[in-house]
N, C-alpha and C positions, 0 to 999 in steps of 0.2 A: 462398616456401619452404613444401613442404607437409610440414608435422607429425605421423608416423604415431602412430595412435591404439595404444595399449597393446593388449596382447594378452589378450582374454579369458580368461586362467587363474586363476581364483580359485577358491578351497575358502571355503563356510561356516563354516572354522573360522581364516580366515587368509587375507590375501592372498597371494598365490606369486609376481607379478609385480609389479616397482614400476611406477607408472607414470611417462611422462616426465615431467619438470620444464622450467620455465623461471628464469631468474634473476631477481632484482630489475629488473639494468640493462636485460635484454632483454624483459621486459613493459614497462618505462616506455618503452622506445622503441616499442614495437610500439603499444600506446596512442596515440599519438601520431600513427604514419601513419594514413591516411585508408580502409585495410581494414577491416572490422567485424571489430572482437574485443568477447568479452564475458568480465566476471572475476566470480565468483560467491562469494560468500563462505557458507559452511557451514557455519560455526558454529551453536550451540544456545541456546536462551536469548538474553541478555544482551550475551553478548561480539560482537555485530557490535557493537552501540551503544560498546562499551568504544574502538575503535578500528579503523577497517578502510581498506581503499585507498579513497580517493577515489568513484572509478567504479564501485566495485565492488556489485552488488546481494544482497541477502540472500535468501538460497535453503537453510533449513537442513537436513539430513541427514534428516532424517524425513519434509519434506513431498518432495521431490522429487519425487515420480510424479506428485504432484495439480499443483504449479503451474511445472516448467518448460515445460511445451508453449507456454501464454502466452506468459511468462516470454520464452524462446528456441525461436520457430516454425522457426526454421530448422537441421536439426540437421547442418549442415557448416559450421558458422558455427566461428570459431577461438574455444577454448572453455577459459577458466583455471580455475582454483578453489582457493580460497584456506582455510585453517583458521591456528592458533594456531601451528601450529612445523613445516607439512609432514609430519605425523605420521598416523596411523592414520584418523581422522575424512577429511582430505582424499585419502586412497588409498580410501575407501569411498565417498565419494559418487563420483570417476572409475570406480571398476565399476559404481557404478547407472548414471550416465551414458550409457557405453560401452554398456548391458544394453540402453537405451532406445535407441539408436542415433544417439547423439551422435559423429560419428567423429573428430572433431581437439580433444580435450580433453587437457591438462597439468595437473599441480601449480604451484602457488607453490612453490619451493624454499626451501625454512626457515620460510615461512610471510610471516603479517603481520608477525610477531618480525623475521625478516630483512628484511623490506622496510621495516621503522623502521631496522635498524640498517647499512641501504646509505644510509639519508642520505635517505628520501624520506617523505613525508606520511603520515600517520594520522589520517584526520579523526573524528569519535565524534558519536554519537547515532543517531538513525532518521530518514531523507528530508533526510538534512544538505543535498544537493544542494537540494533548492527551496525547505527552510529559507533557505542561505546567499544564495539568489535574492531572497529577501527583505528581507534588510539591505542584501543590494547594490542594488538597488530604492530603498530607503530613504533610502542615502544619497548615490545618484545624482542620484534626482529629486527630494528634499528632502519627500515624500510629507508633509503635514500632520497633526497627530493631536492627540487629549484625551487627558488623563490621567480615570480612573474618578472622580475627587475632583471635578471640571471639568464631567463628563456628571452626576454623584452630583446635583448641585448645580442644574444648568439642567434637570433632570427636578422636583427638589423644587419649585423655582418655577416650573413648569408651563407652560415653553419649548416652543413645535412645533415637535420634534425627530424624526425618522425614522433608525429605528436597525433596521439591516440586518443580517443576521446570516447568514457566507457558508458557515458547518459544514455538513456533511451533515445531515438532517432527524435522525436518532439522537443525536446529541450536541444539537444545539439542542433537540429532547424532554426530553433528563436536565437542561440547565442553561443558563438564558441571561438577556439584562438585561434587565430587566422591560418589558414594552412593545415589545419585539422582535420583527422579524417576518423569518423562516427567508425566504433568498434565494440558497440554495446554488451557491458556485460562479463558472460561465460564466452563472448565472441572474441574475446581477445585471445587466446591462448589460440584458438580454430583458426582465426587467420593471420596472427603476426606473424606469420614465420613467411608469408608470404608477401607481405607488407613493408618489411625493412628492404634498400637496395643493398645492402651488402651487411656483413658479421660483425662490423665493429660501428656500424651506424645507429648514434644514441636515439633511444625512445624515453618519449616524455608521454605519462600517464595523465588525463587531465578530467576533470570532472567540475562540478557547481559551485564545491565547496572541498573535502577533504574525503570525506569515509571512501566512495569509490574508487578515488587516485589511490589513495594507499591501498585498500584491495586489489584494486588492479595491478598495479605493481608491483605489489609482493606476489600474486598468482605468479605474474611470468616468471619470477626470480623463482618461488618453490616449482617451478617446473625447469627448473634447468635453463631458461631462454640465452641463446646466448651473446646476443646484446649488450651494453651496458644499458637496464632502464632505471628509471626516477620517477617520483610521483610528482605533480605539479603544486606546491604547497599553496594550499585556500584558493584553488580555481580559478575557474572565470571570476567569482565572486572577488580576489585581489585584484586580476588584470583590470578589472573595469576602476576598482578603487586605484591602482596606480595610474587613471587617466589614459589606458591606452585604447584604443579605438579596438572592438571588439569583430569578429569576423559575423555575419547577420545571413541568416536562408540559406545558411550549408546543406552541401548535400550530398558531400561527397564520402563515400562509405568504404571500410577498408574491407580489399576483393575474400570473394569464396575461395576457400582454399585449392589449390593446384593438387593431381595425387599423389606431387613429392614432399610439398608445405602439409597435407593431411597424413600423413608417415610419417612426419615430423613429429605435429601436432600430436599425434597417438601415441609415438614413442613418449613424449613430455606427459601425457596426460597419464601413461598407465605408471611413471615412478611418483607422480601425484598419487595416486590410487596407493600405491605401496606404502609412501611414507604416512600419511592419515589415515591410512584402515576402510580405504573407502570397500564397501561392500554392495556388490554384485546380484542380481537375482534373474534366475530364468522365466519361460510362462507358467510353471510348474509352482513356483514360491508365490509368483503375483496372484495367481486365483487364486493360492491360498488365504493371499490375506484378504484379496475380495470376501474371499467367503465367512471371515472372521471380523469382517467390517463393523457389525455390528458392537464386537469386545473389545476392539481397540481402533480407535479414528484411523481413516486411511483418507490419505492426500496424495492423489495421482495430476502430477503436477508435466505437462508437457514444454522442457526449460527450452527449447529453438525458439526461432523469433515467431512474431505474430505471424507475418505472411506463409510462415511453414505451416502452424496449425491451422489457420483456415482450409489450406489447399490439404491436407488431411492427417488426422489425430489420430490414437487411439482412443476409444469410445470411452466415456466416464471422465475422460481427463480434463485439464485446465489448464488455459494457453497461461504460463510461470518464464516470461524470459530468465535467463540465469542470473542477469547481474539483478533486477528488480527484485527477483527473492532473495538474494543477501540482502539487498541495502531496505526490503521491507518488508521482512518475514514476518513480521506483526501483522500486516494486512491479506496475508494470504492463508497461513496458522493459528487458528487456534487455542492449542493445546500441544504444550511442548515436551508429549508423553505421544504423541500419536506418531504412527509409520506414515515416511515421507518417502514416497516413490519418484523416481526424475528421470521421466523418459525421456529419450532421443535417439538419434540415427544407430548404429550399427557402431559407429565408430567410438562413439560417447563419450569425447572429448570436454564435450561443454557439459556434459552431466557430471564427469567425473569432477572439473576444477569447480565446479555448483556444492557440490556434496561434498569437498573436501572444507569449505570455506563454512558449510551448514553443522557440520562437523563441529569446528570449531569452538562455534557459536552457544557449541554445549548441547546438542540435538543429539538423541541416542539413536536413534532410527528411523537412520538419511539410509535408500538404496537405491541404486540406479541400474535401471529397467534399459538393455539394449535394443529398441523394437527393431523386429523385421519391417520393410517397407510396405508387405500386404497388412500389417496390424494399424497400419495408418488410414484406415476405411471409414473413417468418418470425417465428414469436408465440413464447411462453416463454421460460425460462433458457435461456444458452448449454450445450451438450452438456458435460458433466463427462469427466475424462479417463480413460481407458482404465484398469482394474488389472488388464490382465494374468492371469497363474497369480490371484491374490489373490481375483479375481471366483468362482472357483470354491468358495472357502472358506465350508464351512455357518455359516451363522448362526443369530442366535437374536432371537426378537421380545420385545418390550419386557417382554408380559404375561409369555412361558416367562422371560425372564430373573429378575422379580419373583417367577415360583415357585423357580427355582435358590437364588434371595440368600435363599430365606424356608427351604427347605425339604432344602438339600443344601450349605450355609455354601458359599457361592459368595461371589466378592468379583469387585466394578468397580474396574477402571484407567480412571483416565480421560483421554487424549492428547493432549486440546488444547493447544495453546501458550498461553501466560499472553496477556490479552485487553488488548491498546495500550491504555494512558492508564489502567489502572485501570476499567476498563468492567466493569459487570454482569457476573458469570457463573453460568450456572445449572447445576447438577451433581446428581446421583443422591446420594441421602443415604448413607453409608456407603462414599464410594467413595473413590479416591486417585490422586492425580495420579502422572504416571509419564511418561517419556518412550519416544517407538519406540526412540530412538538406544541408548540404554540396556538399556534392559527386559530384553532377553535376559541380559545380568551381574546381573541384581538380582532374577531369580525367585528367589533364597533369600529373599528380603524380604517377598516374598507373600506375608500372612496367609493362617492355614484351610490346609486340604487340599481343598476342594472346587474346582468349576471356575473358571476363568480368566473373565469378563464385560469385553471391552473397548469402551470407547466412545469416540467425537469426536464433531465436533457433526452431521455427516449420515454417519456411519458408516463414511468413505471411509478414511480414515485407521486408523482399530481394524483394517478390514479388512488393510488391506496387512500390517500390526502380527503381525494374525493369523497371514498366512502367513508372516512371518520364524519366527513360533514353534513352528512343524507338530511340526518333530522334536525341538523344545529341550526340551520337558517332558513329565513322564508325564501331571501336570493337563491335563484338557478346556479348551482353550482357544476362545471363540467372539467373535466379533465381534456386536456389538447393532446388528440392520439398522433404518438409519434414526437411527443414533446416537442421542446426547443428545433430539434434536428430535423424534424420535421417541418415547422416554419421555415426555416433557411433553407432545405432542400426545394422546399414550393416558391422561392425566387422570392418572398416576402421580405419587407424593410425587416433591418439587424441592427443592432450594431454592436462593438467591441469594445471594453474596458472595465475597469472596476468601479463607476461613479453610478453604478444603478441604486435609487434610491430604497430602503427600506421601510415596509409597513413599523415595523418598530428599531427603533431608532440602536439601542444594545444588540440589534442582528445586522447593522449595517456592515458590507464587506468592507475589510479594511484596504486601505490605499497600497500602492507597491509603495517603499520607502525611497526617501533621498539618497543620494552619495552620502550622506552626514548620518544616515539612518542605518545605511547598511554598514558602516563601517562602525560602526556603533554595537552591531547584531554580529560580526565576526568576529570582534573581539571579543561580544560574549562566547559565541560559540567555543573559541578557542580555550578558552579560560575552561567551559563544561567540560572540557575534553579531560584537562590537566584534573580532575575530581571525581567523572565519570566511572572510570573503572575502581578507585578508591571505595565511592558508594555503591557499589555492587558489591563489591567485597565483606562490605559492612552488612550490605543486605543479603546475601547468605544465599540468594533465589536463583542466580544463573553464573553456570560457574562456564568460565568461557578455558579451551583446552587449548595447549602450547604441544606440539611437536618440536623437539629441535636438533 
């Protein structure tokens, strides 16, 4: 049945047309057959984590332009969208939608509110999906682990312990367990075999909190590793709650493989491939489905680390470290009916233990793409997305901005979304947090009379920002080209933490928690886990697959 997309009649002051709706009962079936539908949730802030469908990925109102291309490449894909009550919020993102050339998008009718109260799932938090992969993992395969008190203890008495640590290099910089060496990822399997001094020397898996350790260390185990390893039970996130003094600006990374540790590695990786089905494809099957991109989403995902895609990709592709797309397939996917491509070297090591874990996860079609080293002919960042009217919007440079704020009471908004997990953030001194979705109801809030200074962190977002507010006010409004990053890069005052005040007071960031707070939040977490896969179960929508 094909779903006519709404009719482009909107006023800037109002929507004039509703858009279609679907019901509760008829997305949970639609979900269900084997068409690619994708459901998006729009919400601002907080409230995806409050509660959202299952499947559903978080795409909120403001960033729209910058990441559904990713997000959803294919724009005739069957396209939901979800807010709090089917209210104003989700009638505004289906006309950006629509504006971008989405043509078969609906509302959730009532909202998530209604889809709690037809009887059906609400799951909470962020990346619950390969969270939940993780307990389910755990208590599948019975996944082995230390508690911090255990490891605390066999490091004092100066045990040869090898303790891996599978964060992305930015989190293992701000915080990890002493002794620890950054092994991000699909990189575990690539390089431990080079990393242990000897065959019966224990490895400890360790991560923030839990999903990683345990993936991580059941990877090495379903690969054969021959080690004994362990996952570190609740992370960093116990070690600090048991008072122990934490290791701080690590930097030391477990080495690139040797060509006997990489003949290793392969051997390990290709009875991975065997025992999960992982499936293979030439340049012959890949342009095929290039060519068919259109009928079914294609995600050409490049899993090596960032420094490799920079110095050069395959063309189309997207730097996807391996361990970041398990632990956050939701921010990378879409639609869990689309072909997921995962290219790397020759060897494909870290594609293969990537797609065996995406496998898992209940994805039908995960394939991994061996590239030659000539098909890596495209160098730098991926192309950022198109703004539209917005690219036209003057700007202003870091230095005229700093004469505006000094010399004409200008004032910075600044539009970033609060930074996951409490991470660093750096801000323009004097400035105020603020959201796009908003902003235009809260210019009375504005301090000064002078201009408008909006910022994000590469400028993308202020711009668009910008052009919602061309005709909203008499103030000069300008976007800061080159955002935030650009200010710091020009030697201009910074500074770092979460205490930047907000224009409105319910978009203020929230504070990093206490010892008493976090210890509070891991208990919950822990407890989500013991229920996690329970209500999936219930909820019928993602069926996660057991090899054994």
């Amino acid at each position: 049945m094909t779903i006519q997309a709404p009719v482009k009649d909107y006023s800037l002051d109002g929507l004039t047309t509703k858009a279609p709706t679907v019901s509760p009962a008829d997305l949970h079936a639609e979900i269900r057959d084997p068409d690619e539908i994708a459901v998006v949730d729009v919400r601002e802030g907080s409230r995806y984590e409050t509660g959202h469908v299952s499947v559903a990925v978080q795409l909120p109102l403001s960033e729209i332009e910058l990441r559904v291309g990713q997000l959803l490449p294919r724009k005739g894909v069957r396209l939901v969208v979800t807010d709090d009550g089917g209210g104003s919020i989700g009638e505004q993102a289906v006309h950006r939608l629509v504006e971008l050339g989405y043509s078969n998008v609906r509302l959730l009718e009532g909202g998530v509110a209604n889809w709690r109260d037809a009887g059906f799932e609400l799951v909470t938090g962020l990346n619950s999906i390969s969270k939940a992969l993780g307990e389910f993992v755990e208590r599948r395969y019975h996944t082995p682990k230390i508690t911090v008190e255990e490891l605390h203890g066999k490091i004092a008495s100066g045990e040869d312990i090898l303790i891996l640590d599978t964060r992305p290099l930015d989190e293992f910089h701000h915080i990890s367990i002493p002794g620890a060496l950054a092994a991000p990822g699909a990189e575990l399997l690539y390089r431990a075999f080079d990393a242990v001094r000897s065959p019966d020397q224990p490895v400890v898996i360790n991560c923030a909190g839990r999903t990683r350790a345990i993936i991580g260390a059941q990877a090495l185990r379903n690969a054969g590793f021959p080690n004994p390893v362990v996952s570190l039970e609740n992370g960093t996130a116990a070690w600090l709650l048991a008072g122990y003094e934490p290791g701080r600006h690590a930097t030391e990374i477990a080495p690139v493989p040797t060509p006997e540790g990489l003949v290793r590695a392969k051997r390990a990786a290709e009875e991975v491939a065997t025992r999960f089905q992982v499936q293979r494809i030439d340049a012959g099957q890949l342009e095929r489905f290039r060519a068919e991109r259109h009928e079914r989403s294609l995600y050409l995902f490049d899993i090596r680390t960032a420094d490799e895609f920079l110095a050069g990709h395959v063309p189309g592709s997207r730097s996807a470290p391996g361990g970041q797309l398990i632990q956050a397939t939701d921010t990378f996917v879409g639609t869990r009916e689309g072909r997921l491509v995962l290219i790397d070297d020759e060897d494909a090591v870290r594609a293969t233990i990537t797609a065996s874990w995406l496998i898992q996860l209940g994805l039908e079609h995960v394939y991994v793409y061996a590239a030659h080293p000539s098909e890596f002919s495209e160098a730098g960042a991926a192309a950022k997305p198109a703004l539209g009217a917005a690219s036209d919007i003057t700007g202003v440079s870091p230095r005229q901005a700093q004469l505006l704020l000094s010399t004409e009471q200008g004032i910075v908004l600044d539009l970033d979304p609060a930074p996951p997990y409490f991470r660093e953030r750096h801000y323009i001194p004097g400035s105020y947090v603020a959201r796009r979705s908003t902003l235009e109801s809260s210019l009375d809030r504005v301090p000064g009379t002078g201009p408008i200074v909006l910022t994000s962190i590469d400028g993308d977002l202020a711009r668009l920002a910008a052009a919602d507010l061309r005709t909203r006010t008499s103030r000069e409004v300008l976007p800061l080209e080159g955002g935030t990053n650009a200010w710091i890069a020009a030697g201009l005052e910074h500074r770092t933490g979460l205490d930047q005040p907000a224009l409105n007071s319910a978009e203020a960031l929230a504070l990093a928690p206490t010892l008493d707070e976090r210890r509070v939040s891991l208990d919950a977490y822990v407890k989500w886990g013991d229920v996690i896969t329970e209500q999936l179960d219930r909820d019928g929508l993602v069926r996660f697959r057991a090899f054994d």
